[in-house]
C-alpha positions as CSV (number, residue, x, y, z in Angstrom):
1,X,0.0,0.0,0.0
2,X,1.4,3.6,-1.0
3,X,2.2,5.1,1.8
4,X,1.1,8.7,0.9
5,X,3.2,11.9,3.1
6,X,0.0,14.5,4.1
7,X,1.6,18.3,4.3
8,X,-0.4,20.5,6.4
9,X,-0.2,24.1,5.4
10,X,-1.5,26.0,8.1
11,X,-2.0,29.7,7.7
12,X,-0.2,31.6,4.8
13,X,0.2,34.9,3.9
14,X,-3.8,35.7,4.0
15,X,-5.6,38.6,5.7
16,X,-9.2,38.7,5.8
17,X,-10.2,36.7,2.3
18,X,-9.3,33.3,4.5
19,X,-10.8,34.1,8.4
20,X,-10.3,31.1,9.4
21,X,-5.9,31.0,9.6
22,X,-4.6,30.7,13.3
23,X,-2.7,34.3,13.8
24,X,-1.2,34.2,16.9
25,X,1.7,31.4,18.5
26,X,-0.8,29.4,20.6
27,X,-3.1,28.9,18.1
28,X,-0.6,27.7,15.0
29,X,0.7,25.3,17.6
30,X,-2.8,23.9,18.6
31,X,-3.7,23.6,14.9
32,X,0.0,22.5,14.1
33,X,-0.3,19.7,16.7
34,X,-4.4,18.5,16.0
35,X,-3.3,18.2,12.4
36,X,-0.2,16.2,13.0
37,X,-2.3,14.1,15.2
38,X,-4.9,13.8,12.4
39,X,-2.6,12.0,10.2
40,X,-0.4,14.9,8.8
41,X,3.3,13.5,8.6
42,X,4.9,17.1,8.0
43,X,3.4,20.7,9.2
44,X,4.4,23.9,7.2
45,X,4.0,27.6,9.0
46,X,3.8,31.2,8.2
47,X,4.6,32.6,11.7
48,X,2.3,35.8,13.3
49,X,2.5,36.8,16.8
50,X,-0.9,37.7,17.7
51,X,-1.3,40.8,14.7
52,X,-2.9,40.8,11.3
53,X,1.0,40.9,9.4
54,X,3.6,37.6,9.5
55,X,6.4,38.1,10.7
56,X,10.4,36.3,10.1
57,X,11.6,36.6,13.3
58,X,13.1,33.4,14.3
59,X,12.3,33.2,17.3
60,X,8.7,33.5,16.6
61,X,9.2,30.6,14.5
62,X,11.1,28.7,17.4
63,X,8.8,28.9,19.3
64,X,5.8,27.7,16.7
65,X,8.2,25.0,16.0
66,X,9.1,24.2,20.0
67,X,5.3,24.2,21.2
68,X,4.4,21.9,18.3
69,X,7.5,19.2,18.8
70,X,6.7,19.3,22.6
71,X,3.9,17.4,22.1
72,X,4.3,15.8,18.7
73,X,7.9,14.7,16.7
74,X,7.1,16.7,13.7
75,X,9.1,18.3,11.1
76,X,7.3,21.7,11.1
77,X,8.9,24.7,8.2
78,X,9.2,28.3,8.0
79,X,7.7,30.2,5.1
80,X,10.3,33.2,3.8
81,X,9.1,36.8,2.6
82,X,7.3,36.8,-0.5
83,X,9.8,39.5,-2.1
84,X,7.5,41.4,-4.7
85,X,4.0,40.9,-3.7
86,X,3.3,42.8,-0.7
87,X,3.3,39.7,1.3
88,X,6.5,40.3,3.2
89,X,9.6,42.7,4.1
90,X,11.8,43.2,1.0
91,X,15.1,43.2,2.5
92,X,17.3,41.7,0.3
93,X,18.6,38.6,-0.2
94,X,20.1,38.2,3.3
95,X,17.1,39.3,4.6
96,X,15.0,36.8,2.6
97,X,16.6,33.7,4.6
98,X,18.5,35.2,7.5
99,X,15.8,33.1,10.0
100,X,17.2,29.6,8.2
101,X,20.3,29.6,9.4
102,X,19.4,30.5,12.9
103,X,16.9,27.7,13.3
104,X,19.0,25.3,11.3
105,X,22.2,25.8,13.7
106,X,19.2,24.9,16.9
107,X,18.2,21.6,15.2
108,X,14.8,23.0,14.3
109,X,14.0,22.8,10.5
110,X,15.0,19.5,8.2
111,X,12.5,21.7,5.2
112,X,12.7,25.1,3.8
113,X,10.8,27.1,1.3
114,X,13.3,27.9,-1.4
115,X,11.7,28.5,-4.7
116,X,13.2,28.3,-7.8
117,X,11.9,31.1,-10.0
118,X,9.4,34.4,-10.0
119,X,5.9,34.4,-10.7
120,X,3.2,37.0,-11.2
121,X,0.3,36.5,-9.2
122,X,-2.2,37.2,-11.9
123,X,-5.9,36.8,-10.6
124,X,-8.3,34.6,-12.9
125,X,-10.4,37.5,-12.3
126,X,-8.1,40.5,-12.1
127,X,-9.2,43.2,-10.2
128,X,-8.2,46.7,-11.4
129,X,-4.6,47.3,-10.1
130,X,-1.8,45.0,-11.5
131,X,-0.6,42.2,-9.0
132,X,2.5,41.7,-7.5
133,X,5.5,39.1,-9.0
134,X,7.2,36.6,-6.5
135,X,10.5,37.3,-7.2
136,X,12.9,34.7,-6.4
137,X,16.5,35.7,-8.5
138,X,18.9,33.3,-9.2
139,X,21.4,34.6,-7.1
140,X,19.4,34.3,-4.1
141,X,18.6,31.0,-5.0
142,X,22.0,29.7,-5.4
143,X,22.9,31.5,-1.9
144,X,20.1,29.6,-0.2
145,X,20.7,26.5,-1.6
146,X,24.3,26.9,-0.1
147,X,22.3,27.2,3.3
148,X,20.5,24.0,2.8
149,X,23.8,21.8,2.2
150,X,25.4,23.4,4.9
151,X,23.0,22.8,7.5
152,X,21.4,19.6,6.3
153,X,17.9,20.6,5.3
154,X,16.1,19.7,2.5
155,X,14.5,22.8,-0.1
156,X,10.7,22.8,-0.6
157,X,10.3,23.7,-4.0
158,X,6.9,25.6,-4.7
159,X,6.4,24.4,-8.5
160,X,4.3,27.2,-9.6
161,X,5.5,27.1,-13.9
162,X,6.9,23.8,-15.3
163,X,10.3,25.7,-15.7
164,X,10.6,26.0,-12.2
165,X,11.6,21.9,-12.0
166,X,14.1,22.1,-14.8
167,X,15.6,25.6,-12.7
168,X,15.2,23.7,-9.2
169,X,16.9,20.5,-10.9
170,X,19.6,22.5,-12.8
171,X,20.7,24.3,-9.2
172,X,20.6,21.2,-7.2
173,X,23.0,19.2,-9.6
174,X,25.3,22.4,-9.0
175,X,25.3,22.6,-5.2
176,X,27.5,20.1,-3.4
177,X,26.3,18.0,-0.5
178,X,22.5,19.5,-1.2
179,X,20.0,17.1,0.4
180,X,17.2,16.3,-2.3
181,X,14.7,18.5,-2.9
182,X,10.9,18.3,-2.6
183,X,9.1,19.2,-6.1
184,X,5.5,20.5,-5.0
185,X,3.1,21.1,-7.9
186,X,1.2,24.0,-7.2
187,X,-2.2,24.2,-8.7
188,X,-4.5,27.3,-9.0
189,X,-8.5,28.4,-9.7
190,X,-7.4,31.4,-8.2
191,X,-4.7,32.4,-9.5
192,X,-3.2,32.4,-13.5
193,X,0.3,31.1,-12.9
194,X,0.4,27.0,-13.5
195,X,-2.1,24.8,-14.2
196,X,-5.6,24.4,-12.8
197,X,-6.3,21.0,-11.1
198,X,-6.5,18.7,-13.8
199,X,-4.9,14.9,-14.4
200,X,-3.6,15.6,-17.4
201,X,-1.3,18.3,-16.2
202,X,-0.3,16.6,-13.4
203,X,1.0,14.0,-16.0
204,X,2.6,16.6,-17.8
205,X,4.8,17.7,-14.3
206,X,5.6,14.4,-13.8
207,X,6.8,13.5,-17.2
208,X,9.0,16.7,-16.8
209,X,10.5,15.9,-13.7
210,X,11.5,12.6,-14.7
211,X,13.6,14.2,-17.4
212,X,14.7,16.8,-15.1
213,X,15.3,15.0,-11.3
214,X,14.6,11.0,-12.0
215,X,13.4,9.4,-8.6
216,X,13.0,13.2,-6.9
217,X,10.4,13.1,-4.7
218,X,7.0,15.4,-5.1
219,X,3.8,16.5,-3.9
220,X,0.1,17.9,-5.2
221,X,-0.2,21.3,-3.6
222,X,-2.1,24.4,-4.5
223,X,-3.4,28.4,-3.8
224,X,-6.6,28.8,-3.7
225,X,-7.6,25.6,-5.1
226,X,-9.6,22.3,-4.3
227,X,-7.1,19.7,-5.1
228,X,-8.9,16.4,-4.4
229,X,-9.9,15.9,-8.5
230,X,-5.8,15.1,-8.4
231,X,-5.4,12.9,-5.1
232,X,-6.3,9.7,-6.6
233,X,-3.5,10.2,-9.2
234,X,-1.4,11.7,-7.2
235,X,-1.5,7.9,-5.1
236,X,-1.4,5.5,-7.9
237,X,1.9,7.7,-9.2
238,X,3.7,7.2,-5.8
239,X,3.2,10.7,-5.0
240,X,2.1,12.9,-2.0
241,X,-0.6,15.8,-0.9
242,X,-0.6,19.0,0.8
243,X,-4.0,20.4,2.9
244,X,-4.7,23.1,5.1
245,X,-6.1,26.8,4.6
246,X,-2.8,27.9,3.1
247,X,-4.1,26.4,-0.1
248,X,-7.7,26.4,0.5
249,X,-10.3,28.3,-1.7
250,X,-10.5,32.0,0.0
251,X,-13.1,32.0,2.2
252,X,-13.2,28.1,3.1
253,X,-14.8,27.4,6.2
254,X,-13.0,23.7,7.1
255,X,-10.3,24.3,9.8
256,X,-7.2,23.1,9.4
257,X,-8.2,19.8,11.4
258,X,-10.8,19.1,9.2
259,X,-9.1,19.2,5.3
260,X,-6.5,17.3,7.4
261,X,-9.1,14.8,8.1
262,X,-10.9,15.1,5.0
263,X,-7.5,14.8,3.2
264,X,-6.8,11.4,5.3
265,X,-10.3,10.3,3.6
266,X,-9.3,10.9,0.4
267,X,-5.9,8.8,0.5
268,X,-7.4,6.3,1.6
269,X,-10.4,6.1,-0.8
270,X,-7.9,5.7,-3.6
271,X,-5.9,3.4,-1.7
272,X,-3.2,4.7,0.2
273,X,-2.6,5.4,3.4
274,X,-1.1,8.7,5.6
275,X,2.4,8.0,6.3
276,X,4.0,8.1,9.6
277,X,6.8,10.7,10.5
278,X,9.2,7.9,9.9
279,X,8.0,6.1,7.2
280,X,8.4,9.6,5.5
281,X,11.6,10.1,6.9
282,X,12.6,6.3,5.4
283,X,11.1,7.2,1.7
284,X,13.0,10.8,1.9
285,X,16.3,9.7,3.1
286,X,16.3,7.0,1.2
């Protein structure tokens, strides 16, 4: 039986257009642990501290990460500033990832969001000023990388165009030491980057990606998206799923327990079954 990895995506970058995202420490460690708990293997975080904006300090993120592991042994990853859209502090590229290193050097992240191109964050429906582009240069790329072989953590790489596995898969070959990444196709209704969520184009990532990273492990993810038309796919191909409000259509009124849990149903309707921390842990490190 396919043992299937669940990613729970907790929060994200949202204000108002998704209520429901836990905002403050307590509450992304409650949700962080009830998910894991519920069958999620690995728990992903934008950190807030009890006001509207995220914030990168890391010890805001130490301490999501501490509350969660006290309770449950969980990988649990940071998100970084989304440089270009509004989303986060544009500081640079030092800025971008200083809170990596930090948690890295205190044993607290084996994941981190390091994506491998920019994107413009075109609306389906576009409302009447222009929207941002996630800018992720190559230069920052390569210096984050770095970070990841030198403290041992894998890179989450959001797949939001099909060039961004041949980019991701052309940088890993070029970094020494780098543990594998994680290819994570992200699917949109929402938004005009990508692909909406349909088989075929699933097909189409993974036939890319065995060109580009043979054997590289990956993951069904999304923004503003349903993505259980893909899950039974996503299963038969030896492949893995994200849930949470992170990706949820804006405005969805599951928690984060529940599309965990609804998640878990899906899997297992198309015959897998969640993976424990260390089965995951087995699959990845090979």
């Amino acid at each position: 039986m396919q043992r299937v990895w669940i990613e729970a995506a907790l929060n994200g970058p949202w204000g108002p257009q998704q209520p429901g995202i836990p905002r403050d420490v307590e509450s992304i460690v409650a949700q962080g642990i009830a998910c894991a708990l519920a069958g999620a293997c690995i728990i992903h975080v934008h950190a807030y501290d009890g006001g509207e904006a995220q914030v990168f300090d890391w010890e805001v993120y130490a301490r999501i990460i501490e509350g969660i592991r006290s309770e449950v042994d969980v990988p649990v990853y940071p998100s970084v500033p989304t440089t270009g859209t509004g989303a986060g502090p544009d500081g640079g590229e030092a800025a971008k990832f200083a809170h990596l290193p930090e948690l890295a050097k205190r044993g607290l992240i084996e994941f981190a969001v390091i994506d491998p191109g920019s994107v413009n964050f075109t609306l389906m429906a576009p409302g009447e000023a222009p929207a941002g582009t996630y800018q992720n240069g190559e230069a920052e790329l390569r210096e984050a990388l770095a970070l990841a072989a030198e403290h041992g953590f894998h890179p989450s790489y959001a797949i939001y165009e099909p060039g961004f596995t041949r980019a991701g898969a052309a940088l890993a070959r070029i970094t020494p030491g780098l543990p594998v990444p994680l290819y994570r196709f992200m699917f949109s209704d929402h938004f005009a980057w990508g692909f909406p969520p349909k088989e075929r184009y699933l097909e189409t990532h993974l036939d890319l990606l065995d060109e580009s990273h043979p054997g590289a492990p990956w993951m069904v993810a999304g923004l503003g998206v349903d993505i259980a038309p893909l899950v039974e796919l996503a299963v038969r191909r030896g492949g893995h799923v994200r849930a949470g409000l992170e990706d949820a259509p804006l405005g969805c009124e599951t928690s984060n327990l529940g599309l965990v849990e609804e998640m878990v149903a899906h899997v297992r309707a198309a015959g897998g079954e969640p993976a424990t921390v260390e089965e995951m842990w087995t699959e990845l490190r090979g």
